[in-house]
C-alpha positions in Angstrom: 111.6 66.2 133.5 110.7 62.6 134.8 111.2 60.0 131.8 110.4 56.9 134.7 109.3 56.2 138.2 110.6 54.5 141.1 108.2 52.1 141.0 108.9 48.6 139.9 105.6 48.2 138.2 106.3 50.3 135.4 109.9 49.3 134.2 109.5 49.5 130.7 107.4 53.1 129.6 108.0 56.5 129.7 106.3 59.1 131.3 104.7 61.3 128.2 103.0 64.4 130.5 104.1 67.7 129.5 105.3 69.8 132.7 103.2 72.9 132.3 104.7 74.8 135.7 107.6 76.3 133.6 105.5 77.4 130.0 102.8 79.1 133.0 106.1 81.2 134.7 107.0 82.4 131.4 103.7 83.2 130.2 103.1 85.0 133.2 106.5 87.2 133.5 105.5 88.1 129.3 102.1 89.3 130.8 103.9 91.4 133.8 106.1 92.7 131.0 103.3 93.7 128.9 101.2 95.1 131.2 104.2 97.4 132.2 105.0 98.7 128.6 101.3 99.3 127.4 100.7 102.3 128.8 104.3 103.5 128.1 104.0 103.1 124.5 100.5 105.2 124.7 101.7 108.1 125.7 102.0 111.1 123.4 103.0 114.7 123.4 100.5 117.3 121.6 101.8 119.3 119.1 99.9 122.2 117.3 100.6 121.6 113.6 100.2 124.6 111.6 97.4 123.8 108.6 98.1 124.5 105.0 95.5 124.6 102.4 97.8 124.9 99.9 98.1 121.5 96.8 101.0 120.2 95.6 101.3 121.7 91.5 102.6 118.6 89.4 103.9 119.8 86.1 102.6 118.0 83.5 104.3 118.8 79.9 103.2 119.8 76.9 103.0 117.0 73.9 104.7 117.6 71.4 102.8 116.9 68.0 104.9 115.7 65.3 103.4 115.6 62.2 104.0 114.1 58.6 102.2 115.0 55.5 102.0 112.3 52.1 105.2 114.1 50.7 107.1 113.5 53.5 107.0 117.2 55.0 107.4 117.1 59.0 106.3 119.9 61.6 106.9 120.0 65.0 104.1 121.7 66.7 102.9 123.1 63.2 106.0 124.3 62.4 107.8 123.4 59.6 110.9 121.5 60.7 113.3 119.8 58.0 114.3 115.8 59.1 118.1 116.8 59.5 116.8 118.9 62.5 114.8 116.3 64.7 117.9 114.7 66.4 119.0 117.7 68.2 115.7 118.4 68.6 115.2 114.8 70.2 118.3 115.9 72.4 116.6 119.1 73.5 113.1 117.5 74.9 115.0 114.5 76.2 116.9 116.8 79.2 113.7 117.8 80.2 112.1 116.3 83.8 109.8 115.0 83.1 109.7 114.4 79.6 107.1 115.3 76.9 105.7 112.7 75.1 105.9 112.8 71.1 103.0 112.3 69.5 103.4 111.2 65.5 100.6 112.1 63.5 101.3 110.8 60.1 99.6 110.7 56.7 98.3 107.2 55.5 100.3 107.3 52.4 103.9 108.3 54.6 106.6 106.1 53.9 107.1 103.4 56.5 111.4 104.1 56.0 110.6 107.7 57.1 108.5 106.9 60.3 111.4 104.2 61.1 114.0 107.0 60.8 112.0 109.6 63.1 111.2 106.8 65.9 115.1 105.9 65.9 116.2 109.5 65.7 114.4 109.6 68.9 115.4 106.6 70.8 119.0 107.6 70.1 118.2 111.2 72.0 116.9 109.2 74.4 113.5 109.9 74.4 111.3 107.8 76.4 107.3 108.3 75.3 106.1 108.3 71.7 103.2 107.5 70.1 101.3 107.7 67.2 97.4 110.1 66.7 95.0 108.0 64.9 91.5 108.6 63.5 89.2 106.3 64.6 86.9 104.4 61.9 84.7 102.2 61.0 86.0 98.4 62.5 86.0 95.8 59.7 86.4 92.2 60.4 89.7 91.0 59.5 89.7 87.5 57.6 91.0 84.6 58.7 94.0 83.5 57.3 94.2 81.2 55.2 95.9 77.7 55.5 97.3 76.0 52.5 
C-alpha cells in the first residue's frame, strides 16, 4: 500500500485509492472453491422408504365432571363421593399422562368456602387443569360504579 509518491510535487497528501488486485485474488479463489463443492454437496444416494398409512393415536382423557348440588353434596362423574375423599382422589388423576382436566359444575346457591376447599384439595394433588361448566344466559349490562 502506497501512502505517497516519489514525486516532489505532492509532498504533503496521501494517496486514498483502494488496491483492488488482492480483494479480486480472493474473490476469485472463494469462486474456485465454490464451484468445486457445489456439485459435491448435490449428490445423494436413493433410498426406497417403506410407506405407512398408518396415524399417530393421541390419547386424549376423559374429563372428569365434578359436581355440587345447593346442600353441598359432591359427585365425581355422577357418583356420589363424600369431600373427605377428593384428595386422594386428586392424587389418583394427578399420576396420570396426560392429565384429565376437572371440570366443577356447581350449583348457584354452593358455598364459595366449599368451592375454595375443592380447588385447593386439588392444587395440593397436583392437579394442573380445572375449570368450572357454566350455563350461558342472558348478558345484562353491568353498572358503572359509582364514585363518591
Amino acid at each position: 500500500m502506497a501512502f505517497g509518491s516519489f514525486d516532489s510535487k505532492n509532498t504533503g497528501s496521501a494517496m486514498s485509492e483502494i488496491n483492488m488486485i488482492p480483494l479480486i485474488d480472493v474473490m476469485l479463489v472463494l469462486l474456485v472453491i465454490f464451484m468445486i463443492t457445489a456439485p459435491l454437496l448435490s449428490h445423494t444416494i436413493r433410498i426406497n422408504v417403506p410407506q405407512v398409512s398408518a396415524q399417530p393415536t393421541e390419547e386424549t382423557p376423559q374429563p372428569i365432571d365434578l359436581a355440587v348440588d345447593a346442600h353441598g353434596a359432591l359427585f365425581w362423574n355422577d357418583q356420589p363421593v363424600a369431600e373427605t375423599d377428593l384428595p386422594s382422589l386428586f392424587e389418583q388423576q394427578a399420576v396420570r399422562d396426560p392429565q384429565p382436566e376437572i371440570r366443577i359444575r356447581a350449583d348457584r346457591d354452593t358455598r364459595y368456602g366449599l368451592l375454595a376447599r375443592i380447588m385447593g384439595a386439588a392444587r395440593v394433588a397436583g392437579m394442573k387443569r380445572l375449570g368450572f361448566v357454566t350455563q350461558p344466559g342472558a348478558t345484562t349490562p353491568v353498572p358503572p360504579a359509582s364514585t363518591m
